[in-house]
Every structure is written in structure tokens, then in C-alpha cells.
Wavefront OBJ file of the C-alpha trace (Angstrom):
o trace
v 36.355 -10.664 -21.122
v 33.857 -10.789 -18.288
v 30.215 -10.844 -19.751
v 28.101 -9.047 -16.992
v 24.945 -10.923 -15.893
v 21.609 -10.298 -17.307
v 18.517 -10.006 -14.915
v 14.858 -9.489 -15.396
v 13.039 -7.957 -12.668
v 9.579 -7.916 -13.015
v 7.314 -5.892 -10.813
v 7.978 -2.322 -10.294
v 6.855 -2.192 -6.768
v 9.355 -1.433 -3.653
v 10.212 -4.915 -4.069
v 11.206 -4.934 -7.688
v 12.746 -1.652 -7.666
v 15.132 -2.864 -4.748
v 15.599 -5.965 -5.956
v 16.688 -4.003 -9.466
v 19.210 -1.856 -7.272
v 20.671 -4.585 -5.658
v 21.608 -6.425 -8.959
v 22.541 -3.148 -10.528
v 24.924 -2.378 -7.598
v 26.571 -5.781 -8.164
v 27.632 -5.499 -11.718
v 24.425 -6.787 -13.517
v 22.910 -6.012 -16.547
v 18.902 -5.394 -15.697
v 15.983 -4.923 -17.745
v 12.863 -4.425 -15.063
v 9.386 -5.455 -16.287
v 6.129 -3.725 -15.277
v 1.885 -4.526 -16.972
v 1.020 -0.732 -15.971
v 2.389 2.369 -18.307
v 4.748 3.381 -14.975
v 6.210 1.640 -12.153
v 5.124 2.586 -8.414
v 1.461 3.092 -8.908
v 0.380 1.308 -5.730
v 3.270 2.575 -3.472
v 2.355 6.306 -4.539
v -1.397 6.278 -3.799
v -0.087 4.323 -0.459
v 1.797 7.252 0.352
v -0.786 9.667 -0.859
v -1.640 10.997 2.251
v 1.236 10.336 4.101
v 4.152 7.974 3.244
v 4.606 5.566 6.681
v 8.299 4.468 5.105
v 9.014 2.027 8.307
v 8.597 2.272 12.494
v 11.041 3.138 15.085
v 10.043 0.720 17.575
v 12.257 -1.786 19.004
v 13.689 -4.921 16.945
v 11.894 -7.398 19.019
v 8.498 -6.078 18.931
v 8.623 -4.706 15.487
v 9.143 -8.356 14.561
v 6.014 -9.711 16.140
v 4.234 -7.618 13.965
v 4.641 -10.480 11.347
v 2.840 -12.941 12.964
v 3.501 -16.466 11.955
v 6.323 -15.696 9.718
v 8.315 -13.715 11.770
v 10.691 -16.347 11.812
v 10.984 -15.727 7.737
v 11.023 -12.299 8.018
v 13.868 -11.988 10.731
v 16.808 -12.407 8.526
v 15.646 -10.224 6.331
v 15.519 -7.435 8.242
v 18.779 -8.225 9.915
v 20.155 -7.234 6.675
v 18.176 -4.535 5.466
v 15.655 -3.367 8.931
v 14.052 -0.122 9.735
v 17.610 2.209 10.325
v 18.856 0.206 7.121
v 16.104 1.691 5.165
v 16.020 5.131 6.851
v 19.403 5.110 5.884
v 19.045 4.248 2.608
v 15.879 7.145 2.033
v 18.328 9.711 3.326
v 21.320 8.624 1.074
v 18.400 9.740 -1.553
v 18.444 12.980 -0.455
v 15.620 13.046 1.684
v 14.855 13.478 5.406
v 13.002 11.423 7.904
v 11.405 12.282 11.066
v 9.555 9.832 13.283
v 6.215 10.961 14.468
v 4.395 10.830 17.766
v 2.657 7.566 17.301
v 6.640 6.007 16.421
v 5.728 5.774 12.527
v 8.378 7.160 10.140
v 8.027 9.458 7.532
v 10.029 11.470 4.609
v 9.813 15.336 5.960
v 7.807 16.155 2.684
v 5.415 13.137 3.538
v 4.586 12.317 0.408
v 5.953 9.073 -1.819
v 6.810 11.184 -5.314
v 9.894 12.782 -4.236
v 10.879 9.676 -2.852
v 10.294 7.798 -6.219
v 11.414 10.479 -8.606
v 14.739 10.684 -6.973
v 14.643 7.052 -7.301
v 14.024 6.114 -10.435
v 16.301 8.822 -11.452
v 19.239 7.508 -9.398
v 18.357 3.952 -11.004
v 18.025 4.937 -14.592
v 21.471 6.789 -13.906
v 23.031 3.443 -12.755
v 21.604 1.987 -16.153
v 18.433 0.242 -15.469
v 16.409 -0.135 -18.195
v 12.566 0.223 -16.986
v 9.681 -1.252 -19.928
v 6.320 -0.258 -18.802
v 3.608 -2.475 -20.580
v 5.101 -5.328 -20.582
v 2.513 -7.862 -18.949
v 4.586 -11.150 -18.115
v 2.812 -14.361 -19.151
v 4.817 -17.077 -18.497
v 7.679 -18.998 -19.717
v 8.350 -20.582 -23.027
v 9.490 -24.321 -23.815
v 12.937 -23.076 -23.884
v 12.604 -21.156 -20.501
v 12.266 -17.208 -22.081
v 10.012 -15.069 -20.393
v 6.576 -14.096 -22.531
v 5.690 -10.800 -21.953
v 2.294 -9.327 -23.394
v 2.745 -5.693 -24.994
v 1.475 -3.069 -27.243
v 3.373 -4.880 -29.936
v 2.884 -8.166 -29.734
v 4.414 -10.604 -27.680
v 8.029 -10.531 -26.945
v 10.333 -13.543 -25.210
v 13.273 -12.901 -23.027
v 16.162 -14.786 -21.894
v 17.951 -13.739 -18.721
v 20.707 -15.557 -16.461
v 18.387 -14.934 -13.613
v 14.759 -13.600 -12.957
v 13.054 -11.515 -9.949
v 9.609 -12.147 -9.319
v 7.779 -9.069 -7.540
v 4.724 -8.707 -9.067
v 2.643 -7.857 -5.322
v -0.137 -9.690 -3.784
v -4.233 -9.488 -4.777
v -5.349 -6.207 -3.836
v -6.075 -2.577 -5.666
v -5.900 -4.419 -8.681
v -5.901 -1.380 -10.691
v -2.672 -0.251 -10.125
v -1.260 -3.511 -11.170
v -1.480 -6.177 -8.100
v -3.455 -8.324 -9.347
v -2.606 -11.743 -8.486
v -2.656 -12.463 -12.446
v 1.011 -14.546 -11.603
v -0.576 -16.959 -9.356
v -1.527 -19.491 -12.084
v 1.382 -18.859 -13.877
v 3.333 -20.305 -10.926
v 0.704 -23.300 -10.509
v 0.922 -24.332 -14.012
v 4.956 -25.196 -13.269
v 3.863 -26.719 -9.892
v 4.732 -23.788 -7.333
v 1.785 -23.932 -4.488
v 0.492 -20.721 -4.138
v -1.807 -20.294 -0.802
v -5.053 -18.886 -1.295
v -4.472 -14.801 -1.504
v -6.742 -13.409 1.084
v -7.550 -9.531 2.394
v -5.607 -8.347 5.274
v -6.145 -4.745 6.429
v -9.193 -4.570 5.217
v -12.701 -3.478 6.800
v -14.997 -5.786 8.031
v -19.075 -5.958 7.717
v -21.047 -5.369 10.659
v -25.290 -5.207 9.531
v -26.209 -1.510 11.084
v -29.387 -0.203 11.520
v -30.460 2.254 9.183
v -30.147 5.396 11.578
v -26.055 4.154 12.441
v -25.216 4.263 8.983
v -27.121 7.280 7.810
v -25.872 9.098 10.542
v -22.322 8.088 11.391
v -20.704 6.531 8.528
v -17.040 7.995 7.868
v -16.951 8.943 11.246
v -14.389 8.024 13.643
v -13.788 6.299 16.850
v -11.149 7.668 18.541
v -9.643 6.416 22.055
v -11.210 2.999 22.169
v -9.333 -0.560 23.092
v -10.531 -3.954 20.919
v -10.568 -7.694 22.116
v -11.087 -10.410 20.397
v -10.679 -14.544 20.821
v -9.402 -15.807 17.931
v -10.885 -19.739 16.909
v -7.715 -21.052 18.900
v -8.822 -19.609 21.964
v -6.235 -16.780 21.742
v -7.279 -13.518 23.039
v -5.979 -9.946 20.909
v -6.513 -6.853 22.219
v -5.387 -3.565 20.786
v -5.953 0.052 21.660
v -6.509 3.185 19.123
v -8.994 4.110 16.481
v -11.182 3.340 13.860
v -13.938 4.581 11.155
v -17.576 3.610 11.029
v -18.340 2.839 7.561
v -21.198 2.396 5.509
v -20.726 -1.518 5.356
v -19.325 -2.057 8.912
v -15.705 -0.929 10.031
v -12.556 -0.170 8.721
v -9.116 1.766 10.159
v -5.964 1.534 11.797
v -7.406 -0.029 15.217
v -9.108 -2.914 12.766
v -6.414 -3.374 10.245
v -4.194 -4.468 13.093
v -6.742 -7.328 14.245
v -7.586 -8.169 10.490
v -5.378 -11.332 10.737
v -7.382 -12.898 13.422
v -10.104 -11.344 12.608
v -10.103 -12.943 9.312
v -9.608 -16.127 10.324
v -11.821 -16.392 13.044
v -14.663 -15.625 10.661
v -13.095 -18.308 7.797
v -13.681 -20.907 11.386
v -16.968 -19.707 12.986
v -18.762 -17.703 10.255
v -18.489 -14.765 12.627
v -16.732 -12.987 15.043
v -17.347 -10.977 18.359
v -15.246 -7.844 18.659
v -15.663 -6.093 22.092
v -15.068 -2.628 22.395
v -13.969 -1.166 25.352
v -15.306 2.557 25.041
v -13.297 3.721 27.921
v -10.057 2.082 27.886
v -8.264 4.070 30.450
v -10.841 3.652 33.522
v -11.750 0.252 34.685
v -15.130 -0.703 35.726
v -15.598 -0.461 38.780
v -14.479 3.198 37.929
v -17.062 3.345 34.906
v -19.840 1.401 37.396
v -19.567 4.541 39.769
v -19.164 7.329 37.287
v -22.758 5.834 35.748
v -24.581 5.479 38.902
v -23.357 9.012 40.071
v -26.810 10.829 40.653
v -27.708 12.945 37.339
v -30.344 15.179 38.798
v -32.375 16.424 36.171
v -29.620 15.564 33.251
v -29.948 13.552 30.525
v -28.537 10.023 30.423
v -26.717 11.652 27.407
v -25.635 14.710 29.079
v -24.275 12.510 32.354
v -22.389 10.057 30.052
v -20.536 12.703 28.303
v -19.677 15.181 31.648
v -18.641 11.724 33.244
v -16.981 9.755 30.942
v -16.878 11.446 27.635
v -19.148 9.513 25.846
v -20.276 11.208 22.901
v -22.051 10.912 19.529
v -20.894 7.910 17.522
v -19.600 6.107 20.990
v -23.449 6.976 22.690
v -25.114 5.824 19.286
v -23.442 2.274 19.389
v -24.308 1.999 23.438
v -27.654 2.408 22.161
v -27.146 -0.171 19.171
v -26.378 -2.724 22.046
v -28.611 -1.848 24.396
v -32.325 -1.569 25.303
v -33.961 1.417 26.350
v -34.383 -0.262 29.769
v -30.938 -1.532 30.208
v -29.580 2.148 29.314
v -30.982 2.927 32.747
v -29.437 -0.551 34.405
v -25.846 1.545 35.635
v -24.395 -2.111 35.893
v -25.183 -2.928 32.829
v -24.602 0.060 31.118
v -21.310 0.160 32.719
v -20.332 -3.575 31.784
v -21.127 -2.691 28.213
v -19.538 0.468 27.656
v -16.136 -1.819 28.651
v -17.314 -4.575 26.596
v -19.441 -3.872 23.955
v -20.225 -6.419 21.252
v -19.636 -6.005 17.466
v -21.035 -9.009 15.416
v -18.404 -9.151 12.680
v -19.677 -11.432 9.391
v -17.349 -11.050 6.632
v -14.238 -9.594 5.324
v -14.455 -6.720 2.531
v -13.574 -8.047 -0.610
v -10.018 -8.629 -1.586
v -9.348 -6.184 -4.154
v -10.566 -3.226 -1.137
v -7.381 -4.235 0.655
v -4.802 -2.347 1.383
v -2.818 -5.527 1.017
v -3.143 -9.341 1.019
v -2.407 -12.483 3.364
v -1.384 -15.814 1.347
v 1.103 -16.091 -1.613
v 4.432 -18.212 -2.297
v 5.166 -20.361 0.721
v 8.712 -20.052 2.480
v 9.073 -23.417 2.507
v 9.138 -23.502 -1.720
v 12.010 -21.008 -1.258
v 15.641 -21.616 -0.346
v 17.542 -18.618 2.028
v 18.166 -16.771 -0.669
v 14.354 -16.747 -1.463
v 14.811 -18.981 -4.893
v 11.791 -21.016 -6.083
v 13.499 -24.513 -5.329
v 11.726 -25.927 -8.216
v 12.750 -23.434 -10.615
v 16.619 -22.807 -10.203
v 17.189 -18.364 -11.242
v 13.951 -17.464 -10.102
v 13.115 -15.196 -6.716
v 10.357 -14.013 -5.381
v 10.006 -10.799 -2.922
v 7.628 -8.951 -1.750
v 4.031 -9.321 -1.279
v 3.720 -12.164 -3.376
v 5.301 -14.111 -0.703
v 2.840 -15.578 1.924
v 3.396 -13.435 4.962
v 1.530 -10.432 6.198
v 1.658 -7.317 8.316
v -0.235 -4.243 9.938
v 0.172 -1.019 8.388
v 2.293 1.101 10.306
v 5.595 1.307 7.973
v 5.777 -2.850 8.546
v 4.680 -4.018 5.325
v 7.072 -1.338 3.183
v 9.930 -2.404 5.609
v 9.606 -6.119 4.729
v 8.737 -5.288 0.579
v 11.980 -3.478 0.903
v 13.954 -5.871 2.938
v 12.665 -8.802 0.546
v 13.727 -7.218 -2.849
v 17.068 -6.695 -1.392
v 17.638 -10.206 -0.058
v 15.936 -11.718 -3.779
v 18.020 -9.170 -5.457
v 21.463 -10.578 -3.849
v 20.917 -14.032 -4.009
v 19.892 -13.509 -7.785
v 23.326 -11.783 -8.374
v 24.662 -14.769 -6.987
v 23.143 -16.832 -9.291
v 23.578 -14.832 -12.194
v 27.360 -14.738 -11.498
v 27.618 -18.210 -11.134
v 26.335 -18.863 -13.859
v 27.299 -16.412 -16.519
v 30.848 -17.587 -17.941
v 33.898 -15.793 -18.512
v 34.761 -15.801 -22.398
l 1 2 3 4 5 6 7 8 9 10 11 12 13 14 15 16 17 18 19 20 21 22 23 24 25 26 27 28 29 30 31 32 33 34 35 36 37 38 39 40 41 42 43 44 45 46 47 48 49 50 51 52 53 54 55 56 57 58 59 60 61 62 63 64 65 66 67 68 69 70 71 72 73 74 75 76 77 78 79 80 81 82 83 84 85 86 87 88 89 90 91 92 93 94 95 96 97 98 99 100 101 102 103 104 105 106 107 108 109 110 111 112 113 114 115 116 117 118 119 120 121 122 123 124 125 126 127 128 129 130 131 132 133 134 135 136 137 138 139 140 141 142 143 144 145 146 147 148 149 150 151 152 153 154 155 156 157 158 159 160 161 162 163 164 165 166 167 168 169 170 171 172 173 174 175 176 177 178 179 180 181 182 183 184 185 186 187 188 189 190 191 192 193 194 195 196 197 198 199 200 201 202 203 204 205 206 207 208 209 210 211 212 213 214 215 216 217 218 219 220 221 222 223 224 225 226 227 228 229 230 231 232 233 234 235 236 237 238 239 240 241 242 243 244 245 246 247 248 249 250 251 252 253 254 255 256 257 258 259 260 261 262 263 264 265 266 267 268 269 270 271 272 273 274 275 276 277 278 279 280 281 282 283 284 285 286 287 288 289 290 291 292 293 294 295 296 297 298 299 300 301 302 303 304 305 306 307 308 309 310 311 312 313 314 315 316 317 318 319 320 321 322 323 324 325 326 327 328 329 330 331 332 333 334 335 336 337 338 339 340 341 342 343 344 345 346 347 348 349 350 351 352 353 354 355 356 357 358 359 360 361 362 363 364 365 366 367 368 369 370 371 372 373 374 375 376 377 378 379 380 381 382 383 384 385 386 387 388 389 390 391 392 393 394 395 396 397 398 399 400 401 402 403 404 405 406 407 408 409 410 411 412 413 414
């Protein structure tokens, strides 16, 4: 008789729990893996106030979203892409809608239902979910060492999943405890890094007391990146206590990043008025005030408020708030001294992991034949915005076929 396949999935993330699916779907026997006492910790509190499942923008500029590895990332979402996995949410019984910014959500928001219906499918198909299990390596003879309640246990599969996330919000379970597990049988791991994460910016006193949490909305950011590369993006952001943080940063945090790992710092300019130019901005400034305040004319002719009239005055002097050209030039350009990422494990999610070019197509560690990576463990990165669940889910599928592959090849008939 035909002896189905026996996976191990480990990592109960998007990733796993596709990958898990995809091996279930295909005739395989599969025991999934997770160090916390339930699966989808980080994905729920992602979704917490809002699940942002994928994006409906187009193919081609959805892609650039991943940066340098869009090339990696392309095949996997020709298989399983944005209407793939919208799709695939509604074949669970639950509706999408795209909102007015293009992200796309379930039509209850939140992640729960979305899990709960699931796991439940899953467990229905006959996966076999052991929370607690903290993997620990390998053996001599190849079983997986798991850490539990009860002591250690060792497992032999025909083929094992890797999807154990990247470095940040360690608390719900990503970690990065698998990176020297992976070194110690000579995988190269790249440094894991912070990516959307807030930045530090050294306030005064009165900025922070007074405006933290607060945020800026309708504003446009530039920055030139250490190759001379210029990124601008418009949108929002929140003052925090430390610096900045926010959709409108998360998207730069790449370059960002990186500019500050080349130079020590970097110079973000904020254009506070993004849909006038200045010459525009130049004449709405100089336009006689009468007896108003410079306060009272900025906001009557340009809208400038609050936190966007407190950081004009972080930039300027007294004397140059009165220079219209130069009040103009830096409401279109004003400086933010940037000086340091926020620490990994504040993250939403993390740059750096298992190179590409260790994997084969069907994302198998070439130097350990049966084992896949997906997920955020792999080294590639993405803005929020639906584009970093879209590739966790995309990866787990394509790690989850080409382990059924190898499990089926190498399982005999008896």
C-alpha cells in the first residue's frame, strides 16, 4: 500500500499554516510545530485593529513594493497573488472589501474569524497542531529536537517546513531563536534587522510633551538614500515620544535604515504642503496679514496647524519665521535629523533572514535536502499595506508544494 508522507511544519504563522494546508491538500500526513501555547499570536494582534489581508493595486506596482527581491518574490505570487488569496479568504467563508486607500480587508476586520475558521477547516482535514513544542535543532541521525513541557522529544519526518518568522515582537513567538540553529549546519543567515519601525529624532522638551501620539496627516517625505537615490512618499505619520513612527515612515524604513547603517544619520524632508508648490506657498506667506498672527495667517492660508506650526518652529528661528522665503522654502522642505532605528524587537517586522540564493525554486535549503523555509525568515522585506501577509502567504504555499514533492519522492510504496 501507499504510505502517505509525513511532514513537520514548524511555525504557526500565515506561513506555516499555509504551508500545512498545502501538504495536507496533497495527501500528507502533518504534524505542525509551534514554542507558544497557540498558533497565530503575531498575525492576530497584527490584525487587531484592522486585518490589511493583501492590496488591490496593480501586479506591477504591487511588486515593487519588495524592493530588491522582487525578482524572488514574483513567482510566488504568480502562483498564489493578491485575487489568489482573496479567493482563498472567501472560500473560508468570509468577505472582503477593498477600502479607499486600495488595502483589503475581511468585512468583520478583524483576524479571529479569519483564524478560527481556519484552524477549524485544518484540524478537519487532519492536521495535528502541538503548541509548546520549541524546536532546537536536529539530532545526529537528522530528527528534529523539540523542547516541551515534558522533556525533550525527537521527530523524524520525510520532509520539514521551516516558518518560524523573522526578529520582531518576540513575545508572541518571532524571535529569531532559529537563526543559530541554521548557522551551526552552515546556512548564512543575514543579519535580522527592523523594518517598519520608528525612527529617533532628539526633540525638544516642549515637542514631545506636547505632541507626542499625535499625527501628521497630509504631508509628502523625501529622502536620498547613501546611493544617491532619491524616495519620496506622500501620507501620514505619528510624532512619538522618541522620534517618528507610522504608515508614511514604515514605507521609507528600508532606506531609511540603511542610509543611517552608511552615514550615521539621515535627513528626511518634509514637505508640509504637498499639493501647492512653492512659488504657490512663497505667495500665500507673503500675502499681507494685517494685524493677524503669523499663526493665524499660516493656518487661513495654508492650513498649517498645531503639530505642523510646532515643527516650523523646531526648524526655524524666530527671525526666519518672519523671512516669507524662507519660511516658505521650509514648510516644502523641512529637515528631520533621523539617528537611529527603534530597536528590533519594536518592529512590526524584520529585514534580513535566509538568503534566496541558499534556496532552490522550490525554496529548499540546498545544503539540507527536505527542508523549506517561508515566510519572514527569508531575507526579503515589505511595507505594510497587506504586502508582507501576501508574500507570508504566497511563501508557505510555494514551501508547502515543493515539500510535498519531496516527501512523495521520497516516501516508498510498500
Amino acid at each position: 500500500m501507499v504510505i502517505a508522507a509525513r511532514a513537520a511544519v514548524i511555525g504557526g504563522g500565515p506561513a506555516g499554516l499555509m504551508a500545512a494546508e498545502t501538504l495536507i491538500a496533497g495527501g500528507a500526513a502533518v504534524d505542525l510545530y509551534d514554542a507558544m501555547p497557540s498558533v497565530g499570536r503575531k498575525f492576530l494582534l497584527a490584525g487587531k485593529g484592522g486585518l490589511n489581508i493583501t492590496h488591490a493595486e496593480p501586479a506591477e506596482k504591487f511588486l515593487l513594493r519588495y524592493g530588491g527581491r522582487r525578482a524572488q518574490i514574483a513567482p510566488l505570487l504568480a502562483i498564489f497573488g493578491a485575487d489568489a488569496l482573496r479567493a482563498w479568504v472567501y472560500d473560508l467563508g468570509i468577505d472582503t472589501f477593498v477600502g479607499t486607500s486600495q488595502r483589503v480587508f475581511p468585512k468583520e476586520m478583524k483576524a479571529a474569524p479569519l483564524l478560527r475558521a481556519w484552524l477549524h477547516r485544518l484540524r478537519a482535514a487532519g492536521l495535528h497542531i502541538h503548541a509548546r513544542h520549541r524546536w532546537s535543532g536536529w539530532t545526529e541521525d537528522g530528527a528534529l529536537r523539540f523542547a516541551t513541557p515534558a522533556g525533550e522529544q525527537r521527530v523524524h519526518a520525510d520532509c520539514t517546513v521551516l516558518a518560524l518568522g523573522g526578529g520582531s515582537w518576540a513575545r508572541l513567538g518571532s524571535d529569531g531563536a532559529w537563526v543559530p540553529l541554521l548557522q551551526a549546519r552552515d546556512v548564512p543567515v543575514i543579519p535580522l534587522l527592523p523594518s517598519n519601525c520608528g525612527f529617533e529624532i532628539a526633540w525638544s522638551t516642549h515637542l514631545r510633551e506636547r505632541f507626542a501620539g499625535q499625527p501628521i496627516k497630509a504631508v509628502a517625505a523625501t529622502l536620498t538614500d547613501a546611493q544617491g537615490i532619491t524616495h519620496r512618499r506622500q501620507g501620514e505619520f505619528v510624532i512619538a515620544d522618541y522620534g517618528v513612527e507610522g504608515s508614511l515612515i514604515y514605507a521609507l524604513s528600508a532606506p531609511l535604515r540603511d542610509t543611517i547603517t552608511a552615514q550615521g544619520s539621515v535627513t528626511l524632508q518634509l514637505d508640509l504642503a504637498p499639493d501647492k508648490d512653492l512659488a504657490r506657498v512663497t505667495a500665500e506667506v507673503a500675502h499681507p496679514r494685517g494685524s493677524r498672527s503669523l499663526s493665524s495667517h499660516l493656518q487661513g492660508r495654508l492650513g498649517i496647524k498645531g503639530v505642523k506650526a510646532a515643527l516650523l518652529r523646531e526648524a526655524l528661528t524666530a527671525e526666519e519665521m518672519h523671512n516669507p522665503q524662507r519660511l516658505a522654502a521650509t514648510i516644502k522642505a523641512l529637515p528631520l535629523q533621523l539617528t537611529a532605528a527603534r530597536p528590533l524587537d519594536e518592529a512590526i517586522s524584520s529585514a534580513g533572514g535566509v538568503p534566496f540564493e541558499t534556496l532552490d525554486e522550490q525554496l529548499m535549503l540546498k545544503l539540507l535536502p527536505g527542508v523549506f523555509c517561508a515566510g519572514e525568515m527569508l531575507d526579503w522585506e515589505a511595507p505594510t499595506g497587506g504586502y508582507l501577509l501576501t508574500a507570508c502567504f504566497a511563501s508557505g504555499r510555494a514551501a508547502g508544494a515543493g515539500a510535498l514533492d519531496w516527501c512523495n519522492k521520497s516516501t516508498r510504496v510498500r
